[in-house]
C-alpha positions in Angstrom: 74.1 49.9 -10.3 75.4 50.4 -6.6 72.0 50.6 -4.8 71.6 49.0 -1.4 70.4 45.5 -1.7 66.9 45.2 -0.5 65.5 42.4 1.1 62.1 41.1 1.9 61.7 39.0 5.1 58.4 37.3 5.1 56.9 34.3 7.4 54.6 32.3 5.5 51.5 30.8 6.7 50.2 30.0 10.0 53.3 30.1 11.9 52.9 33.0 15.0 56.6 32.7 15.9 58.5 35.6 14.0 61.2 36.7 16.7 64.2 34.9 14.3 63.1 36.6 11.2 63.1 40.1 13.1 66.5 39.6 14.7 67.6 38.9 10.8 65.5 41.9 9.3 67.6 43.9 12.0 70.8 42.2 11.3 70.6 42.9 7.5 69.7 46.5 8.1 72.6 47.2 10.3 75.0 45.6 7.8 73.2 48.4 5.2 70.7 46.7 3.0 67.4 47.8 2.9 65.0 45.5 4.9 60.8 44.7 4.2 59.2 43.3 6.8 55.8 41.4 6.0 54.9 40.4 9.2 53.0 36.8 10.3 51.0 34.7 8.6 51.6 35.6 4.9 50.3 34.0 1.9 52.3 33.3 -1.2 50.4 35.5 -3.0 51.1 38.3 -0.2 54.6 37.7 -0.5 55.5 37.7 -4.3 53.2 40.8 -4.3 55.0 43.1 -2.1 58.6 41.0 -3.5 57.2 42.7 -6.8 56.1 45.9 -5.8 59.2 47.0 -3.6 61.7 46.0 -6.4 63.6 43.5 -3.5 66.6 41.8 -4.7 66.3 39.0 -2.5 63.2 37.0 -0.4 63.9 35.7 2.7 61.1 33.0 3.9 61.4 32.2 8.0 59.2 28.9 8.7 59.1 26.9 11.7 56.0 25.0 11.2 57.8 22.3 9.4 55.8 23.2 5.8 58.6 25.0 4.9 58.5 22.5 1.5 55.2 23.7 0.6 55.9 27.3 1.4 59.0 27.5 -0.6 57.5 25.9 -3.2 54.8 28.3 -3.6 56.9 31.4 -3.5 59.0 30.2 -5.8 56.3 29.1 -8.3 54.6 32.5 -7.8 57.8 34.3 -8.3 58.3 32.3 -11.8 54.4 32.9 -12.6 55.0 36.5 -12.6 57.7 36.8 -14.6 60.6 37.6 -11.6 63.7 35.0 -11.8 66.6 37.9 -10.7 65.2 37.4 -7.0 67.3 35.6 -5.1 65.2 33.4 -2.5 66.7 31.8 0.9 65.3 31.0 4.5 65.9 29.8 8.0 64.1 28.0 10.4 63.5 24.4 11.0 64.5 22.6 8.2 65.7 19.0 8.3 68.7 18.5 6.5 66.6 15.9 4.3 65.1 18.6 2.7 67.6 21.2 1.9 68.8 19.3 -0.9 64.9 19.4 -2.4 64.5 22.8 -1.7 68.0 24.2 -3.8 66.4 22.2 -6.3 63.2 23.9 -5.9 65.4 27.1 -6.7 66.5 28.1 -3.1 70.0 29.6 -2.6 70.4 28.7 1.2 68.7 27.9 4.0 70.0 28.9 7.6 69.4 26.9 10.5 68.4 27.9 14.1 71.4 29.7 15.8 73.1 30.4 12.5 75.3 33.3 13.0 73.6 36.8 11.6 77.1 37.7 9.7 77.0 34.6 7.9 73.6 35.9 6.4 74.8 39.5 5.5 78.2 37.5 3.7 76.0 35.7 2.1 73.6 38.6 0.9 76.6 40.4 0.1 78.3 37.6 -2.1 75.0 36.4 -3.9 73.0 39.7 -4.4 75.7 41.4 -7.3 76.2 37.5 -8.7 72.1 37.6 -9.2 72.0 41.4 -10.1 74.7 40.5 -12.7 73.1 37.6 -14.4 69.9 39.5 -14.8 71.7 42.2 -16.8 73.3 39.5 -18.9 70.1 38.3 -19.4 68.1 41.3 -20.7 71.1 42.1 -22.7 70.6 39.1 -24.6 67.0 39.7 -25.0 67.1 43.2 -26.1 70.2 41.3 -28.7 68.0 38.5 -29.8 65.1 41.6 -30.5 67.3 43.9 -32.1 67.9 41.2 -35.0 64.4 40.5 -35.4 62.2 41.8 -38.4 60.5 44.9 -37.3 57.1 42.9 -37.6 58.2 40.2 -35.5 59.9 42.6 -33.4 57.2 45.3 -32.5 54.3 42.4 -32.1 
């Protein structure tokens, strides 16, 4: 499948300051992916929603407030609750290095930094995005495997 990659940028919660994840929704649209912007003050619910309903390969989360813990963690847990693990989810912002570790083991890929370079974003879109669309393929294939050897009862209920 050689669709663009598609991209939701999204700024969680009560932070008003949203000129970063604009210049990035711009940046990744130049480089050729397709770009949703959800505006301020999002909730997690708002976010997995429209992550859901425009098919995005990838969620990018901006948060300067410092809650960026609690916001990750509720995307991701939202993400999981509705049955999407293919999306790949990073961020920027304000993130104390402290924390990064907690948050790739919360399930993000990478978090950029203020005055991290827009190019290092698209290379890392354009690296990550086919390694995530590739795994999910692997993965239905081995459901629709592990269904095809089931008993049509089992199978069909």
């Amino acid at each position: 499948m050689n669709r663009p990659i598609r991209v939701l940028i999204a700024k969680p919660g009560l932070d008003g300051h949203d000129r970063g994840a604009k210049v990035v929704a711009r940046a990744l649209r130049d480089a050729g992916m397709e770009v949703v912007y959800t505006g301020l003050r999002q909730s997690a619910e708002a976010i997995v929603s429209a992550a859901v309903q425009e098919d995005v390969d990838a969620v990018g989360l901006s948060v300067l407030s410092g809650a960026h813990l609690q916001h990750f963690g509720d995307v991701i847990d939202r993400l999981r609750a509705a049955g999407v693990d293919d999306v790949l989810v990073f961020g920027g912002g304000i993130v104390p290095d402290g924390d990064r570790s907690t948050l790739q083991h919360m399930g993000v890929g990478e978090v950029f930094g203020p005055g991290s370079p827009t190019s290092v974003m698209v290379a890392y879109l354009q690296r990550e995005v086919p390694r995530q669309r590739e795994l999910a393929h692997q993965r239905a294939l081995a459901r629709q495997r592990t269904l095809a050897q089931l008993p049509e009862t089992e199978a069909g209920s």
